[in-house]
N, C-alpha and C positions, 0 to 999 in steps of 0.2 A: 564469816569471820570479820573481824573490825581493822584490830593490830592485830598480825602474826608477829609474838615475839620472839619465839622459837622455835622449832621441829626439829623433832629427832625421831629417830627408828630404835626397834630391837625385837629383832628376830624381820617377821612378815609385818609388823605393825609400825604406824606409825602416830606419833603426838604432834600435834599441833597446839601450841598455847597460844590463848586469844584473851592475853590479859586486861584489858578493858571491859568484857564481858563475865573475865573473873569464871577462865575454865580451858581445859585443856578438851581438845576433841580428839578422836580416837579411830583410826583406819584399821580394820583386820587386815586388812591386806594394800598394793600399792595399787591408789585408785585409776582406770581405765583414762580416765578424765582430770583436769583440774578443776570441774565441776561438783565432782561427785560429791556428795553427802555424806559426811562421817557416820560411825555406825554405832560410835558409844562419846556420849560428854561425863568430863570428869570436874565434878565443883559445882555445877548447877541440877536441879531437880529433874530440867529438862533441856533439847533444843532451843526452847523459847522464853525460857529465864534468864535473866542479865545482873540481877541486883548481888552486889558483896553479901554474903552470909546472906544469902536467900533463906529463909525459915529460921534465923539464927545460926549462931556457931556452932558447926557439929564437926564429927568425921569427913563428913562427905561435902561441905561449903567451903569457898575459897575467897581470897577475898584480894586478888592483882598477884596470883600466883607468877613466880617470873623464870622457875626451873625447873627440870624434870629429869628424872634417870632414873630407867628401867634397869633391874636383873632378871634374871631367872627367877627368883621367888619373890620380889617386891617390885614395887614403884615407891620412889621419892619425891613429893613433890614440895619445893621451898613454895609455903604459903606467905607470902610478905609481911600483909599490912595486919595477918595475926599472930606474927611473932613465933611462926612454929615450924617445922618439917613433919607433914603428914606422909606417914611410912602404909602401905595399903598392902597387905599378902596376897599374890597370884593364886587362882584356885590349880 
């Protein structure tokens, strides 16, 4: 991570947004360490992607996400600098 500008939990999981790098990362559970290695990114294609709208603007690119809030069946996340809230359904 770069900047943490947030974290939050819901349920076992937890979000970390690393808005400089344009992506929230993702815990299944609360990590052993503050080392540990997230186990999902959300906004970039991979771990080691950094660029805004990596591949272009889709569903899945973020571009200085700066919110986040879980339910039970979605995630919200306020996408900033493309003017939108990306709404994602839980499987």
């Amino acid at each position: 991570m770069t900047e943490l500008f947030q974290a939050t939990t819901f349920g076992e999981k937890i979000y970390a947004m690393d808005w400089i790098l344009n992506r929230f990362l993702v815990w299944n559970q609360v990590p052993a360490t503050g080392t540990a290695p997230a186990d999902a990114v959300i906004g970039q294609r991979s771990f080691t992607t950094k660029n805004p709208n990596d591949n272009g603007i889709s569903e899945t690119s973020l571009y200085e996400a700066y919110q986040f809030l879980g339910t039970e069946s979605h995630d919200f996340v306020a996408d900033t600098m493309n003017h939108r809230i990306i709404i994602r359904s839980k499987p």
